[in-house]
Structure formats: structure tokens, C-alpha cells
C-alpha positions, 0 to 999 in steps of 0.5 A: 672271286677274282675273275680275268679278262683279256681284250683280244683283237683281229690281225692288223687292227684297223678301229676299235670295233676290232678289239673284243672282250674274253675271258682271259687266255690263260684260261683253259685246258691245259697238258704238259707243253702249253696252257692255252684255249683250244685254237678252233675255239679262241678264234671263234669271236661268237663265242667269247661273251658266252664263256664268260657268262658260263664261267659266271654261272660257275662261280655262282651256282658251283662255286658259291660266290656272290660277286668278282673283282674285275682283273685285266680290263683297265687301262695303264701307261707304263707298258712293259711287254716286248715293242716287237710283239706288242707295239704300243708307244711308252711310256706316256701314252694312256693304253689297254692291253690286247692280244691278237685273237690267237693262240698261235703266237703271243703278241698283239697291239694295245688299244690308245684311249684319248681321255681328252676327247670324249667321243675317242672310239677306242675309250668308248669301246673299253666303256662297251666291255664293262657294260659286257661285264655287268650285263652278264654278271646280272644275267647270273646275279652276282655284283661286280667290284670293276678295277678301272686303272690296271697299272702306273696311274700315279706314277706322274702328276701328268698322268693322274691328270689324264687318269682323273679325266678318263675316270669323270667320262667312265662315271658318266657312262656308268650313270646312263647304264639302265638301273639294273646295270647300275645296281649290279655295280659295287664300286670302283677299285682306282687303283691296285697294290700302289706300293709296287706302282710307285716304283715306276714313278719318274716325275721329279714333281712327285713325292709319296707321303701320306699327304700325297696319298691323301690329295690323290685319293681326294682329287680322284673322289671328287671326280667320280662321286660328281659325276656317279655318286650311287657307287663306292670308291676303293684301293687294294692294298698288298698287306697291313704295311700299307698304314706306313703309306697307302693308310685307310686312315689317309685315304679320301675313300669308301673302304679299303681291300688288303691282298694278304698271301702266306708269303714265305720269307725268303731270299731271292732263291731260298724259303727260309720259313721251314714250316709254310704253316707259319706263313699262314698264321701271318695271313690270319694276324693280319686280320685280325688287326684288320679287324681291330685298327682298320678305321673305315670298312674294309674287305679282303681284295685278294688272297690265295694258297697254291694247289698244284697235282704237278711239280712245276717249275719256273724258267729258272727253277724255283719251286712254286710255294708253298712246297707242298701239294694243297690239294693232299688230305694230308699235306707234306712235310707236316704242315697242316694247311691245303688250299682248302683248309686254308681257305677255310681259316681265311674265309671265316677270320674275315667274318668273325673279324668283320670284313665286310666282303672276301675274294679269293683269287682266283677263279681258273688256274692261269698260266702265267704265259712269260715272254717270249712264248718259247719259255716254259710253262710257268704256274702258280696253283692259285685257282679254284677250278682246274684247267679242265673245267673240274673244281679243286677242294677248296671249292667247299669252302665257298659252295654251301657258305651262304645260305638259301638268303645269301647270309653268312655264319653269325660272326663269332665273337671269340672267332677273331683272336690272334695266334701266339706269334702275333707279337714274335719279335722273331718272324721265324718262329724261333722261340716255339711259339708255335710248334715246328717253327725252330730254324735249324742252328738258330741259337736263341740270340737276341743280339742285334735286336731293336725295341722301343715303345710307342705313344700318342704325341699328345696324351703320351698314352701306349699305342697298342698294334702300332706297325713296327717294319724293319730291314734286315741287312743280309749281303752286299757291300754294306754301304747304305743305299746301295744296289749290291745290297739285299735286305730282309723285311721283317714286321710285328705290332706293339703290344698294349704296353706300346713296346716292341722288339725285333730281332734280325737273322741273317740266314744267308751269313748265319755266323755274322752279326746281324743288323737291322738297317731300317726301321718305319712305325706308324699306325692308321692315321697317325705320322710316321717314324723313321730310323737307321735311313743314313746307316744302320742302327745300334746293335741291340738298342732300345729306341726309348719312347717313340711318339707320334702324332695321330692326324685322322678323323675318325669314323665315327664319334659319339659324345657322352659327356656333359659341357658347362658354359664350354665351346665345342668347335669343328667337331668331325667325324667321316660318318656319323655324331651322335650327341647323346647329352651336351647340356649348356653349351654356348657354341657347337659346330658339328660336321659329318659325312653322313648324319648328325644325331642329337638325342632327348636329354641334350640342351642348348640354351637360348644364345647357343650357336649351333651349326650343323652339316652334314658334308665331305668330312674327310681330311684336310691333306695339309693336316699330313705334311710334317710333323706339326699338331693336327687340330682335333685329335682324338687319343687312344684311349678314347678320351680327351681334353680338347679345350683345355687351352680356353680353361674348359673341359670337355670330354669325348668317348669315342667307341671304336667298335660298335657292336650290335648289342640291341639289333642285329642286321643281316644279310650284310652285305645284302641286295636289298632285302634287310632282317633285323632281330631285336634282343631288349633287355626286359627293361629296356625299350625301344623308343624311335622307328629305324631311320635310315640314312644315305651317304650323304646323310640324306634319310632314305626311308624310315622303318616304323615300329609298332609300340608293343614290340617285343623284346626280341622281334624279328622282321625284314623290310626292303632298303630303298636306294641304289647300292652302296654304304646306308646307315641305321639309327635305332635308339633304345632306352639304354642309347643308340645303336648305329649300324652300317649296311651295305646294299651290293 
């Protein structure tokens, strides 16, 4: 559950003791001129730590949630409010937002944090809300995901320096937390939609790539695992355009948190979408090419609907979205999706398509307060409580979901299956791919449609969900790049051919020619092609075969094959090899981040080299600059002949989704007490105790399994260790089995 602070202060504030830790402001009771915290109560500081232990109590005794991301308290540069009701320097200096402890006027001074000096009161006090945090959250149970870089963190290589040392002095903070306080903490999310953080970037030095991505990611890493490695690191991403740049392929962290919202497509004034159902559909694609491309483990950041009783407006008169009342039995407009339906939808394809967690945002409805605060009231419908207190609908969703052991639902195999718009070349749903979706006036045209196909540079094999993004011109003067111009983005997926389409529409001129302008394509950790950048492209052209060029580790690897008198060299994976039979092999080196596994039947002959270590094996950045061949490259179709240079051959399976055939772990994600259920086949056996790993590859505690176990025995045991990522080894007659756990 996504839940929002706010630091508050005294008038004139003359030291850190006078800023304080609330719930946000924007929160509370609510009529038809403001939105805001009873004055009387706001100015009470007694009472603002025990409002957020009962709104804590909310989400989890009502609402149902075992966990919130933080929103509001971390720290920025680039400082954006008014300099007369918000002095703060800008646009260098490291600050945390504060507003004065009232409601009879928005303004307030931010905090200056000196990451440079260890003992800054004001750093120090930012570092006594997060203890606040934990300390509440472990009053009611619940686990906490802590975003520690609220905005522009990376938009400066000066910046990200003092951003890498504020975070090196918060990890050491966290590891002198009692343990209960450290095992209440998740993880840090270092940063949040970076897509719309890079645009304030104003260093000639800095250029995003995905090389760029890689080091900051990496740099960012090392400092906090050196100095607290017991937690996990994440990036919120806003959709699955973040392959093109933010790529969980790329990325030197634990997992990885998308913010998909049904987004109509729209223009600056108007929803083109005729049906917001289609907008949802989007949503539910997404996960499932989650599910089936994302690389590392990956959970739902964010994600939300509107549901408003009232029809409020904007400042400038745009309705809220969708333009429907969420909270109705019956939507408006035929469209099927409430507030709650929706988060039905959303809540159970996160599951049926793995994700390991889901936030819903958010907890209170908010007042989006604009400013000046003489403007009008500004809302969203996104939260699940009203502004009195009382739950919405969709609250349903989430109340009873776990049950009395904190499990959720059995995943459903075919519970993860895409909508028939998932390859639409259209966007608009324009062939009736689903009923209701037909523009008015849309005559069917394919004219101005791009398509291609995509493969791997190297085994010139089709590449199935590749993420094709393109830009529709809409109006302006035409001219590439410039400011007059509006553009409409438009996205779909390679089929398992690898081919594509997409076909513009411009519904601001709908009689003129359409054009797609730009087009980018690149899939999780692979290179990424553009086209149209100095103009527009052809009408209706057939890019032909696009390859690019994978350069991602994989996640994990298991080797199936057999080697004769053959070298296996820098064998890599980001968390796990399992070796199940190399036999005659000369030289092996072998790196993974958390265990190496080599089973009965593997040989390795007298004068074999053989070094394995278990070790950070996340990639080398270089390996992402240009276009050149990265070494080790895995294909897609799971096989490859990497040494045929050397005139050997040696073939690798890599099993992209592992799934739990023998052994069955739950609750997962769990606070400690794990049961498993075995289902053995009547010929098969079990052959090993369960071994479990840490991440560092570090065996944690060993689960021993009497010999007369039954085909399909069900028992629990407690996970040893402080939170984080675990893994566990069980092999059966018929081969290994490797899940992951993870302890909240």
C-alpha cells in the first residue's frame, strides 16, 4: 500500500528539532471548498505520530495489506515550489520538503541535509522519521519498502556523488536499528520513475544510455550493500518502456517495481480512448509480459483506478480519468471496470503471473493542494479510503486476499494469459479486437503503418515480446525536433515470428496523412534500435530484419549438456549454475551471485582447471556502450554454441521460468515461517535435505528430510537470516528444483 508523509514544521525554524514527521496533509476530512486536516488537530504535534500508527492499523486490520511503500520522505535537489512560500536554495543544494505545521496557508522551509558531514543535524533528524516509520509499522506488523531519493537524484554526475554518500550514512543508521527494526525493513527503492527525473538533468557530462544506467545502478549498490547488505535495493519504473532505458536486464539491483496505470491515450485536452476498459486491458498485458520477459524478480510499485462520488475538475477544466464513477455497480458508459473490478483484475494477474509483492496507490484519497493555495480543488479518486475515514469498494479486493497465515491464492496457471489486443498494431482498439473499441470515423487504413521483424544479432533467431514504441506526428510545424510539434506514443510487442506493426492515427487532423515519426525497439538487456530520429520514416514501410544484440547475464543458468575435451570459460549467471552433467571438461570457471551447484554424474577428470566463486556477477557496464558483441551471450531459444571459435561445442539450456514441479513453497513472500508440499511423482525420490542459500551464496541452514518421505508431504520450518532474497535447493531423482524465497 502506498502510504504519504509529510515533514511539518514550527514557524521560523530555527534547528532540526523543529521539523516533525506526518501523515500527509492532504489527508483528511474533506467538503466542497478545501481538503485538509482540521486546524485544531494539524497543530497538535502530540498527535501526529499516533495518526499514523492508526492509519497503519487501517491498512492492516481493514484494508488487508502486509506492507507500504513510503511516499514524501526522501530527500531531492531539483526544488520546484514557489521561493516565496517555500524558501529553499536551488537547484544545488540536497533538501527535504517541509511544510509549516498549518493549514492556514501553504508554505513552509525545506530541510538542508550535508551529507558531507556525518553529524548534520538536519540529515540526522530525516534518519529519526524513518526509525518513526519502522517503529510503527512493527507495532501493527507490517513491512516497509522506504524510498530514499524522492526526486532528481541523477540528474548531475555532482549530485548522484553527494546522493551516494547521504545513502552510505542512512545503511549505517539502518544497521544500528534494533534487529526488529531491521527486519521490519524490505528494502530501499533509490529511485522513482527515473524517466520523468532525467528530464531536469542539466550536466553537459551525463548522457542516459543504458551504460549509464548500469554504473549508477552499480555505484549506487555497492555503497548500500557495503555498508547494510541484509536489505534489498529496487527502482520503480513507470511502464514496460523502461526495457529502452531503465532495464531490469541492465540494472545492478535486486528487483525491479513498474507503475502501470490505465492511462487513456489522449492529447493535451482530449481522451481519445472511447472505452477506459481498453485502457485497463493495457494494464493487464503489461503483466503479463512482466511475467514472462522481466529477468530479475519484480513486483507492482504502483498502480491505481479513480473513483470519485463527485465530479470534480481541475483548474483548468479537465475531467478526471477515467470518466466514469469507479465506485458505481454498474459503470457509465458501458464500461465494465470500477475501482474495484479493477483492482480485482490487477491484484490477481500480479499473482497468476508471479510478481512477487503489489501496491495499490493509495491509501487516502489526497488532495492534490496546486499552488497557489487560492486554486481550486484538484483530486484524483485514486485512494481506497475516503476523505472521512470510511472505505471505498475496492477495499474488498485486498481485506480477506491473504489468508489467517498470510498466503495468497495458488497462482493459476492459465491466470496469466494476454487479452487479444495484446499485439494490436492499433492502440485504438480499431479492428474490434475487443468489443466497444471502434473510433468513430476510423476507416480501417493501414496507410502509414511501420512493421518489421526482430532477431538476435547472433543466432538470427525471432524474438518474441520485443518492445516496439513509436511517435506518432500529430501537429505542429513538422519540422523535426521542434518545440511546436505534439506527438502521440503508440507501443505493442513482437509476435513469436518477431514481426510487428503499428499503425498511426491522427486524431487531432483525422483527413491528413498520418506519420509515424520515431520508432525505438529493444527488449531486457539487449541493445536498442532507432529510427526516424533526423525525420520521419517512409509511409508504410517494412523496416525488414532489425537485430539486436543481447548483452544480459542471465538470472539464472542450468547446464544440461555434455562437454568432450572442451573449455568452458566465464560461465555467469546473477544468481544461481546448476551443473547437472559436464563430463571430460578440461577448464571450468564458473561465477554466480549466489550459489554454484554441481550434481552426481558431472566429471571432471585429473588435470581439469576448475574455479568456481560465488561473487557480484552483475554486469560489466562496458559490456553496454555501442553496438559491439558481448561476450557470453545466451540466445533466445535457449541454446547456443559458444566455443565453436576454438572448434568445440558446447551446448547450454537456459530455463527461463522454473517452475515448481516437485516442491511447492508458501507463503511467498513470507516473514519467516516457510511450508513446503512435495508432489513426487511414484517413481521419483527425493535424494538431498532442502539446502538453503543466502545472497551471497552463503548456506544459511539445511532442512533435513527423513528417508521414508512421502510422495507428497507437507511440513513447515522457520527461515533463519535477516529479510531479504534466499534460495533453495532440493534435488529429486528427476533433477533439481531452485526456488526463490523471499523473508519480508
Amino acid at each position: 500500500m502506498l502510504y504519504n508523509f509529510l515533514i511539518v514544521h514550527d514557524l521560523n525554524p530555527s534547528s532540526a528539532s523543529n521539523y516533525y514527521l506526518s501523515r500527509s496533509r492532504y489527508y483528511g476530512p474533506c467538503n466542497a471548498i478545501d481538503c485538509d486536516f482540521d486546524p485544531a488537530v494539524f497543530n497538535d504535534k502530540s498527535v501526529l505520530t499516533s495518526e499514523i500508527a492508526n492509519d497503519f492499523n487501517v491498512i492492516k486490520n481493514q484494508l488487508g495489506f502486509n506492507a507500504i511503500r513510503t511516499a514524501g520522505v526522501g530527500p531531492q535537489f531539483f526544488y520546484e515550489r514557489d521561493q516565496i512560500k517555500f524558501p529553499c536554495p536551488r537547484p544545488n543544494e540536497f533538501v527535504q520538503h517541509a511544510e509549516l505545521l498549518s493549514n492556514s496557508s501553504y508554505e513552509g522551509e525545506c530541510m538542508v541535509l550535508n551529507p558531507q558531514d556525518p553529524n548534520d543535524p538536519m540529515m540526522n533528524r530525516l534518519f529519526e522519521f524513518y526509525r518513526v516509520i519502522l517503529e510503527q509499522a512493527y507495532n501493527q506488523s507490517i513491512k516497509v519498502l522506504l524510498d530514499v531519493g524522492q526526486q532528481d537524484v541523477m540528474t548531475s554526475n555532482a549530485r548522484v556523488a553527494l546522493y551516494k554518500t547521504y545513502l552510505g550514512h542512512l545503511a549505517s543508521y539502518i544497521r544500528s536499528l534494533p534487529i526488529e527494526l531491521q527486519e521490519t525493513l524490505i528494502g530501499y527503492m533509490i529511485v522513482e520513475e527515473p524517466e520523468y527525473e532525467q528530464k531536469h538533468k542539466d550536466d553537459p557530462m551525463i548522457s542516459y544510455d543504458k551504460s549509464w544506467v548500469c554504473s549508477f545502478t552499480r555505484d549506487v549498490y555497492e555503497v548500500l550493500k557495503n555498508a547494510d547488505p541484509y536489505h534489498l535495493i529496487g527502482v520503480g519504473g513507470t511502464t514496460v518502456r523502461g526495457t529502452l532505458l531503465w532495464d531490469p536486464g541492465v540494472m545492478n539491483i535486486d528487483f525491479w517495481c513498474p507503475h502501470p496505470y490505465p492511462y487513456p491515450v489522449h492529447d493535451e485536452y482530449n481522451y481519445i480512448d472511447p472505452n477506459s476498459d481498453f485502457a485497463v486491458y493495457r494494464v493487464l498485458d503489461e503483466l503479463v509480459w512482466l511475467g514472462k520477459n522481466c529477468p530479475i524478480p519484480w513486483l507492482i510499485g504502483e498502480t491505481g483506478f479513480s473513483a470519485i462520488d463527485d465530479n470534480v475538475q481541475d483548474p483548468v477544466g479537465h475531467a478526471p480519468y477515467p470518466l466514469v464513477n469507479g465506485e458505481l455497480a454498474v459503470p457509465s458508459n458501458g464500461e465494465r471496470f470500477t475501482q474495484l473490478t479493477f483492482a480485482e483484475a490487477v491484484r490477481d494477474h500480479s499473482r497468476n503471473c508471479e510478481a512477487s509483492g503489489f501496491s495499490f496507490w493509495q491509501y487516502q484519497e489526497l488532495d492534490w493542494k496546486r499552488y497557489p493555495a487560492n486554486e481550486h480543488l484538484y483530486e484524483n479518486g485514486y485512494g481506497i479510503m475516503r476523505h472521512n475515514g470510511t472505505a471505498k469498494a475496492a477495499a474488498a479486493a485486498f481485506s480477506s486476499y491473504l489468508d489467517v497465515l498470510g498466503r495468497p491464492p495458488a497462482i493459476d496457471a492459465r491466470g496469466c494469459e494476454a487479452s487479444l489486443a495484446y499485439y494490436n498494431p492499433y492502440q485504438f482498439g480499431s479492428t474490434n479486437l475487443l468489443p466497444g473499441y471502434n473510433i468513430i470515423g476510423w476507416n480501417n487504413s493501414e496507410s502509414g503503418a511501420v512493421s518489421g521483424f526482430v532477431v538476435d544479432a547472433t543466432t538470427n533467431q525471432p524474438i518474441k515480446d520485443v518492445f516496439i514504441q513509436a511517435y506518432s506526428w500529430l501537429s505542429g510545424n513538422g519540422v523535426p525536433n521542434s518545440p511546436t510539434n505534439k506527438y502521440q506514443e503508440l507501443y505493442t510487442f513482437s509476435d513469436p515470428s518477431g514481426f510487428f506493426k503499428l499503425v498511426p492515427y491522427n486524431y487531432i487532423y483525422p483527413n491528413q496523412q498520418p506519420v509515424i515519426s520515431k520508432i525505438n525497439i529493444s527488449y531486457p538487456g539487449y541493445s536498442v534500435y532507432r529510427a526516424g530520429i533526423g525525420g520521419s520514416i517512409p509511409l508504410n514501410v517494412n523496416l525488414g530484419t532489425i537485430a539486436i544484440i543481447k548483452k544480459m547475464i542471465e538470472y539464472d543458468l542450468i547446464y544440461t549438456k555434455n562437454v568432450s575435451n572442451g573449455n568452458i570459460d566465464n560461465l555467469v549467471a546473477r544468481n544461481n549454475i546448476h551443473i547437472t552433467s559436464i563430463q571430460d571438461a578440461s577448464y571450468l570457471t564458473a561465477r554466480a551471485n549466489n550459489a554454484i551447484v554441481i550434481y552426481p554424474g558431472s566429471e571432471m577428470k585429473l588435470g581439469t582447471y576448475v574455479d568456481l566463486s560465488v561473487e557480484s556477477t552483475f554486469p560489466q557496464c562496458s559490456d553496454f556502450t555501442g553496438l559491439g558483441r558481448f561476450q557470453n551471450m545466451m540466445s533466445t531459444n535457449n541454446e547456443v554454441d559458444l566455443l565453436n571459435g576454438y572448434g568445440k561445442s558446447l551446448n547450454l539450456q537456459f530455463n527461463e521460468e522454473i517452475k515448481e514441479k516437485w516442491v511447492e513453497i508458501f507463503p511467498n513472500p513470507n516473514s519467516g515461517l516457510v511450508r513446503y508440499r512435495l508432489n513426487l511423482s511414484s517413481d521419483d525420490k527425493l535424494l538431498s535435505d532442502i539446502v538453503i542459500y543466502n545472497s551471497f551464496g552463503i548456506v544459511t541452514q539445511i532442512i533435513k528430510m527423513h528417508e521414508d518421505v512421502k510422495k507428497n508431504e507437507i511440513g513447515s520450518f522457520q527461515l533463519e537470516g535477516p529479510p531479504g532474497v534466499y534460495t533453495a535447493c532440493i534435488d529429486t531423482k528427476s533433477g533439481c528444483e531452485i526456488i526463490k524465497i523471499i523473508k519480508l
